[in-house]
Structure formats: C-alpha cells, structure tokens
N, C-alpha and C positions, 0 to 999 in steps of 0.2 A: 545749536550754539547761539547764545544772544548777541544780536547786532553789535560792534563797536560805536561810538557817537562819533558819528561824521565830525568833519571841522566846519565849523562856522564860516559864513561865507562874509565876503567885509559889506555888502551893501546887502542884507537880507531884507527881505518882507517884512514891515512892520508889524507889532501884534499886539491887541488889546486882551483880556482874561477877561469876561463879565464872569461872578459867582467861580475868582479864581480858586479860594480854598487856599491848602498848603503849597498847589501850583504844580498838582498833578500835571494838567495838560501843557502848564508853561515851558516846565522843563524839557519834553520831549521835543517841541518848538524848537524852542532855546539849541539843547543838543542838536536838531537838524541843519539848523544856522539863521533862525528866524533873529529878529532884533526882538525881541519880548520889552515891550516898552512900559506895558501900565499892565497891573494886576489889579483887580476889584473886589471887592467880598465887607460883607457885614458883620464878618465874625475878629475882634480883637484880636484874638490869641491867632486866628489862620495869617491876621494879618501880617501880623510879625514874625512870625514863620517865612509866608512870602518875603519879607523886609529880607530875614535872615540870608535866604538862599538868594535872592536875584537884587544883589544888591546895585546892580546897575539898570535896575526899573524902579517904576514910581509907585509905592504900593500905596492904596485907596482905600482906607475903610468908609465905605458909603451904602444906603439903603438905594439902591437901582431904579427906584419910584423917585430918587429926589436928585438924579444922576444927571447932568447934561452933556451932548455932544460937544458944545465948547468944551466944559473941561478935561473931556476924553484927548480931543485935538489935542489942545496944549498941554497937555501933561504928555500925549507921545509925539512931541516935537514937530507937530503942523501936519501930522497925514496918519491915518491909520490902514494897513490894506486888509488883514484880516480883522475879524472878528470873532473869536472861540468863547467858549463858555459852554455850562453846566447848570443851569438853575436848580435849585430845591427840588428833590425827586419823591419826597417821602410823600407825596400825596399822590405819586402815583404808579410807587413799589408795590408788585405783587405779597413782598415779604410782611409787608404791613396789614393786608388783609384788603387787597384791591379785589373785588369781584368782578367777574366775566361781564358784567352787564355794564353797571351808574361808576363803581368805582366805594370808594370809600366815602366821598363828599366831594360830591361838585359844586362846592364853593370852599373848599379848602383853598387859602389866599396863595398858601405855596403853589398852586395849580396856575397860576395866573402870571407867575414869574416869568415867562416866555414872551409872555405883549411886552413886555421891558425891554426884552432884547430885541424882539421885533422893531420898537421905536427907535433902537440906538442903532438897528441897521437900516432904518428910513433915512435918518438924518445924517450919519457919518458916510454911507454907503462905502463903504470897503468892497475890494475886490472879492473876496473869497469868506463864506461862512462858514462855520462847522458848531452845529448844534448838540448838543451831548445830554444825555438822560436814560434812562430803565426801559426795559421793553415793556415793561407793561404800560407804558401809555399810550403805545398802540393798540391798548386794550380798552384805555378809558373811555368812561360816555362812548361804548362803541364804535372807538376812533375817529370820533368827533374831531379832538385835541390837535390829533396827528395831519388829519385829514384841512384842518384849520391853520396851522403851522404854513404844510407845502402851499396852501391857495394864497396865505398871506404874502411868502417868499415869491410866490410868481407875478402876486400884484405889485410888487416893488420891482418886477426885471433879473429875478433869478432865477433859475433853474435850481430845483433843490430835489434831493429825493433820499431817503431813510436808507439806514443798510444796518443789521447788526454782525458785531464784530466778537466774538471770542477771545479774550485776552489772551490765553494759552496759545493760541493760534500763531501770535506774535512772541512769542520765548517769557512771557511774564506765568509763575508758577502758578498760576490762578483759573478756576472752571469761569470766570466774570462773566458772563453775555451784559455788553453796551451798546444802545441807541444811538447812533449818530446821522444828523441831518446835514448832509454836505453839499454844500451849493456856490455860486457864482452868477457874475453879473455880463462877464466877460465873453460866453458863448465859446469860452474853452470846453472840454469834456470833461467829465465827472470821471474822478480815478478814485481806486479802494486797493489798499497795500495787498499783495498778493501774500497767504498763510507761510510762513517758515518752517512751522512745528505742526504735527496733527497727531491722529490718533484714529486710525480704522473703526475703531471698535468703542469710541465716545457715544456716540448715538446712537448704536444700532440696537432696534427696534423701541425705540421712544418715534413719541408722536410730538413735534413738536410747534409748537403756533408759529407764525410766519417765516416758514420753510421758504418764503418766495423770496425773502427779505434776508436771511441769514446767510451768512457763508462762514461755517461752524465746524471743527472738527476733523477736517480734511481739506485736502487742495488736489481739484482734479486735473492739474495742468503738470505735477513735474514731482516726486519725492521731495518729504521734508524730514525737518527732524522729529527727534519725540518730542513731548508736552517734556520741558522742564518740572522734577520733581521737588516735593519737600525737601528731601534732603540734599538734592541738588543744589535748592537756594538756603538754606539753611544752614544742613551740616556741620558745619563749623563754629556756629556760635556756641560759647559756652552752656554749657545745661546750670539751669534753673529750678531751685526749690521754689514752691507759691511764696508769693510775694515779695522774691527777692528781687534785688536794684543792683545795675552791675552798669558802672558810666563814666567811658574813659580808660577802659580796660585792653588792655594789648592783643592780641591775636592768641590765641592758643597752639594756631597751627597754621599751614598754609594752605590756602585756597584747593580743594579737591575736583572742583568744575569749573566750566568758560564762564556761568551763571557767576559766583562768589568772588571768581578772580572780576568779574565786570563790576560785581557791587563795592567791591575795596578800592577799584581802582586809584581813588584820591584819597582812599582812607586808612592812616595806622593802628586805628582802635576802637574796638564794639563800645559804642557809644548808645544809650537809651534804651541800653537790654532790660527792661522793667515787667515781672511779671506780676500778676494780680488776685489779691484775695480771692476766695474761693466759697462757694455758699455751700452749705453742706450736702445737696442732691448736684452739686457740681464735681465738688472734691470727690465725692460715693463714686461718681462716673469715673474721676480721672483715676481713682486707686483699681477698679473693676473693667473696666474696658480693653479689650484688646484691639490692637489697630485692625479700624473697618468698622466696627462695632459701633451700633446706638444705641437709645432709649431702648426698645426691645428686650438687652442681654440685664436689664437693671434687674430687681426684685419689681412688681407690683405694686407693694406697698411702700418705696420707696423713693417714686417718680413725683413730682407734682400733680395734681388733678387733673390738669388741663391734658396732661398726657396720655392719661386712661380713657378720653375720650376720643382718642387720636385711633384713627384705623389704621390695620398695619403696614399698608403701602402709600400712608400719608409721611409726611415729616421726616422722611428718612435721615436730612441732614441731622436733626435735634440731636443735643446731648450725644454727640459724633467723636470719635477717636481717630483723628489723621494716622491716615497713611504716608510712612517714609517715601516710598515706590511712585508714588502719584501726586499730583498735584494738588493743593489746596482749595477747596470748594470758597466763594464769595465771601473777601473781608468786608464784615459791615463796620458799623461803628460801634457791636458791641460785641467783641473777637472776643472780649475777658470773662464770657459770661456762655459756659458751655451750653446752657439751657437754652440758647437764640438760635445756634448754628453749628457748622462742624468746627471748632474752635479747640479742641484737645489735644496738645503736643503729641505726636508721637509714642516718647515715647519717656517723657517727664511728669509728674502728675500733676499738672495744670493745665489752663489755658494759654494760647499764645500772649508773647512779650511784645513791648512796642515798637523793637528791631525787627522780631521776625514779621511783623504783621508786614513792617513795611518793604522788609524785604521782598515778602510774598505780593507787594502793590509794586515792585519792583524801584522803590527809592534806594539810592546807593545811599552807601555809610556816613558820606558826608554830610548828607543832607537832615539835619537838624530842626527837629519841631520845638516849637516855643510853647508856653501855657502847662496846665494843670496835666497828669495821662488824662485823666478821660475826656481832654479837652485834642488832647493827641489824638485818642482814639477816633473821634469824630473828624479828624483832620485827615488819615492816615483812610478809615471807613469810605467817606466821601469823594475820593480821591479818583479819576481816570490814570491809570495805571502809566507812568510814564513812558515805559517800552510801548505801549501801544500807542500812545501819542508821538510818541516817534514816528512810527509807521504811517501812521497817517499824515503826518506834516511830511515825511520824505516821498509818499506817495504823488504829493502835490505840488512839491518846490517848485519844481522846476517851469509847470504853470504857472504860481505864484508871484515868482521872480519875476518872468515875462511880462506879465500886467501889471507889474508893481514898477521896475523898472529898467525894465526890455531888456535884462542879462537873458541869456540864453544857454543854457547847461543840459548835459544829459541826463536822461534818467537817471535816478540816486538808485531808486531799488523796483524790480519786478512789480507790475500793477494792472488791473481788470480793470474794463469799464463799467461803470456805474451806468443806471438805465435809469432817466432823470422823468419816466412816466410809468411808474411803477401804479399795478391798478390801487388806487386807493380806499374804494369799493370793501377791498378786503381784509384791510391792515386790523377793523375790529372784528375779525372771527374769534369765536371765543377759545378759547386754551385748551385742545384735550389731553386729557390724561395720560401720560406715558403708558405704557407696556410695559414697563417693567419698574422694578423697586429705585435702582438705582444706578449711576456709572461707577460705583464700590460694591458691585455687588457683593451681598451676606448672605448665607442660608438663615430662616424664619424661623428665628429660634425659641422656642418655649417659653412662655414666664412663668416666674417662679416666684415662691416667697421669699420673705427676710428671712425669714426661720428657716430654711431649706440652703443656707449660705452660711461659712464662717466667716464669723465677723473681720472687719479689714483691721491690718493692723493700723492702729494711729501712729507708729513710729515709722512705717515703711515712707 
C-alpha cells in the first residue's frame, strides 16, 4: 500500500531544487514536511509547472553556470540546509547508447553539469546533499565521473556515498533503477529508506552491474508488499482511442486501490488524459500485440530496420505491450512512441497518455503540467518519482531537522545504513549481460511474414 504524506512539520529543513524540472523530487520533500523554498531549472515550460504546483517557493528559470549563491540565499530566505537536485542525464543514459568503456562523448557539456552543483555546495554548504542521476554513470569514462563526484564531496567535509534505489521498491508502479549520491557535512550517518514493496522473483538470475551498490527487488530484513501494478495505478482512468484529449473530466468510477485512492486524494477529475498519434509500425504493434509481447511477435517485413538487426535477447523492452498484472518498465520522455520502450497500453491500442505516464512517475491528479505534451512529456520523462523522493527525504528528516534546527523527532519510517566508503575501485565494472530475456518473460516466438497474417482491421 503506498505511504500516506506525512504532515508537514512548522519549522522544517530548508531546501533548494538545482535541475528542479516539474519538481519531482520537490514534492516528495515538500510531502515529508521539508520547507521547499527555491526550485531551479532552464527549461520555461518546467518552470511554470514548478510555479504551478509550489506556489509557496520561488521558482528560477536560470542557466546553473550563470547561478549564484547569493541569490540562492536570498531567494530561500537567509539559509539553505539541503541541497537536492538532478542534473542532465542523457549524456550518461545507458538508453542512449552509453558504452561499457568512454561513454557516448566525454565532452558532452551535459556531462559537466555536476561541477555546478558541486560549486553551489562549496559556497552555500548546506547541511545535507542528495545527488540524483542514471546508473550508468557509474559506468562512465570507467567511473571516472562517479569516482570524481564522491573525492570532490569529501574535499569540501562530506561524507558521500552512491546507492541505487528501485522505484517499485518504494510503491511507485515503475521497474525505474535511480542513482543517488547522499551525503553530509554533519558526521551524522548515512540512512537509505528501507523497501515497502518487492518482488522475489524481479531479478532472479539476471547479472546485474553494481550488485554492491543496489538494494533492488527485495528487502532482506521483514515482508513487504507487492510491486504496485498497471492497473493498480491506472485502472480507473477512462480508456482512450489514439490521439484522444479528455481534460477536466469526472471520475468514471471509484478508486479500486490504496494506489488510485492516494493519486485522487485532492483530486475530482482526470485532468491531462492526452493520448498520442501513432506512426504506423507503432499503431501495427498496438493493433497485434498481446500483453508481454514485443518486437519479436511483429511480421519481419514490418519492423523498422534497425530492429532486424537487433538480436533476440537484446531490446526486449522495444515495441512492448504492458502488462495489467505488473508494473511499468522506465518512463522516459518518449512514452508516446512504442518504438523507444515498453509504452503500449494494455490493453487500448496506443501508447500511454500524459495522466497515466504520470501516474506511473507517481504524480497525483492535482498536479498539473504547464507547456506543449511533448514538452510534458519531457517534464513528466525526466522526473525522480515523487513517492520515492518521499522515502528518501523521510528516511533522513529527522537528521536533517537536527542539524538544521536541533528539533528532535522519531524515526518517520524504517531505514538501513548507508556505508559512506564504498570500494570505488569498482563502481566502473562493466554491465554484463543478464541471463535471461526478461522480468515479462515471453516464450521466443517465430517470425513471420506480412503475408502469413490477416491484415489488421483499420476500424478496430
């Protein structure tokens, strides 16, 4: 069952956002009882989005290279104690074509966005950091990146050390694996939220890269619940034909899960149910696929090229038809476009809509994006899942508050400690291969031709 949000506490930890976005990690904060003072981000449209939802913070559209600590300070009212953020990942997303070895480009500029924050935590030194990004940058330049990151944080007086998190782990319907660098100045202990939700049978017999670093799929200390499903978090939204827009639209029914009744809770109506054209080897999939099904079950002659060059225990996500039963594989920012990822409704003939995506990133209903969709998309894509930013900020309040302003409160929720000298030596091992096809597994099914198929109907 997904956590309820705590109540806010009246004198909480102050908190700044660098590379807030739509304020994925702010809200979880926020919900915990942090004061979220200042949101940051270069993108227009994110920004007024943040405007939208926190409208008691100062939101900042600024380039981070032209940022100063004065104006951080005084925009969050003379003190700032944490410092969260997420810089630019796509330079060093395995989805984008990150290799075991250099990376994609070691001088890609978004790679560099981290000496930013590094500088703004030399100057403001707040109590408490939390760094957020893709595992594969512990892959990069052979974890150079990573390895650069923790030496920097210790040359300023912090104790930092990696951990990656499972979002599913934390009741968010999503397989997400996130990086996160959690540190302090304070000589408190490093806490990591203890899993809610697992799943036995997630990993078992995948190999997967820093096994030493993850805590993924289970929880060896006490029973949890399952991975919230698709239609756990979904269910309920109206169904959609491609490219229909439904906004502002009443409930159809009542809440069937703790999930749905938690996403409505301030909301009376599916707001930004927007689904999305469809290219014709997209729609082919969504009219042909049965849930679990990818690229594989298509024709041959049917697929894009790039796919025919694809071996059959690569890409499994590609051109993917969601399962009801289970949970959502990683929203990126291009959820509308089967061809990227597992993006296929269930059990409607499209890609996901811009509720459910966010659903699935666990934004409740109220929460309202600003801008173009595909500028949604990228808002909604790029986003730290707020239930799991929950976890983490309640993992740690009650440190936080202490150093921030000696309140003293119990544990919020169950938490491990974090081991702040992790060998770093081996964070750039390179990725091997699972063992097997998939966590949906398929049987390996035949290809066929066009002609060995009756044509789909276009009216269906």
């Amino acid at each position: 069952m997904p956590r309820e949000v705590t109540t806010a506490a009246p004198t909480g930890p102050v908190v700044v956002d660098l590379f807030a976005g739509a304020g994925g990690l702010s809200l979880g904060f926020a919900q915990a009882g942090y004061r979220v003072a200042v949101g940051v981000d270069n993108s227009s449209a994110a920004v007024e989005t943040y405007r939208t939802n926190f409208p008691g913070a100062v939101s900042l559209r600024r380039d981070i290279r032209h940022l100063s600590s004065t104006e951080l300070t005084t925009a969050a009212g003379g003190r700032v104690d944490l410092l969260i953020g997420g810089p630019s990942c796509q330079g060093f997303s395995t989805s984008g074509g990150l290799s075991k070895g250099q990376g994609r480009d070691l001088y890609d500029m978004r790679n560099s966005l981290y000496t930013e924050y590094v500088r703004l935590v030399r100057q403001l030194r707040p109590y408490w950091v939390l760094f957020e990004n893709v595992p594969g940058m512990l892959l990069y330049d052979r974890g150079s990146v990573a390895r650069t990151i923790i030496d920097d944080f210790n040359n300023l007086g912090y104790r930092v050390a990696p951990i990656i998190l499972l979002a599913a782990d934390y009741g968010v319907p999503q397989l997400r694996r996130r990086l996160f660098f959690i540190g302090n100045r304070t000589d408190q202990p490093l806490l990591v939220p203890r899993p809610t939700h697992g799943s036995a049978e997630l990993w078992k017999e995948f190999a997967l890269p820093f096994t030493h670093l993850s805590r993924i799929g289970h929880n060896t200390t006490g029973p949890t619940a399952a991975h919230v499903t698709f239609d756990q978090a979904c269910g309920d939204l109206p169904s959609l034909t491609e490219a229909q827009h439904l906004d502002d639209v009443p409930y159809l029914c009542r809440p069937t899960s703790a999930y749905q009744r938690l996403m409505r809770t301030k909301s009376r109506s599916v707001r930004q149910h927007i689904a999305f054209r469809l290219s014709d080897t997209d729609r082919l999939a969504a009219q042909m696929l049965k849930p679990g099904e990818n690229w594989r079950a298509l024709p041959v002659d049917a697929t894009p090229e790039r796919f025919r060059r694809i071996k059959p225990y690569d890409a499994t996500t590609m051109l993917r038809r969601l399962c009801a039963d289970r949970p959502a594989y990683t929203i990126t920012t291009k959820f509308n476009e089967a061809s990227t990822g597992a993006f296929i409704h269930p059990t409607d003939n499209r890609t996901l809509s811009i509720r459910e995506a966010a659903r699935l990133q666990s934004f409740p209903d109220d929460f309202i994006f600003q801008g173009s969709p595909p500028q949604m998309r990228v808002q909604i894509g790029n986003a730290v899942p707020p239930l799991l930013a929950l976890a983490l900020a309640e993992a740690i309040l009650p440190l936080a508050l202490e150093a921030s302003t000696g309140q003293r409160i119990p544990p919020v929720r169950a938490t491990d400690p974090l081991d702040a000298t992790p060998d770093v030596d081996a964070i750039g091992l390179h990725s091997p291969r699972a063992r097997t096809k998939s966590y949906f597994p398929q049987p390996m099914l035949p290809r066929v031709r066009a002609a060995q198929l009756k044509p789909a109907d276009p009216a269906a």
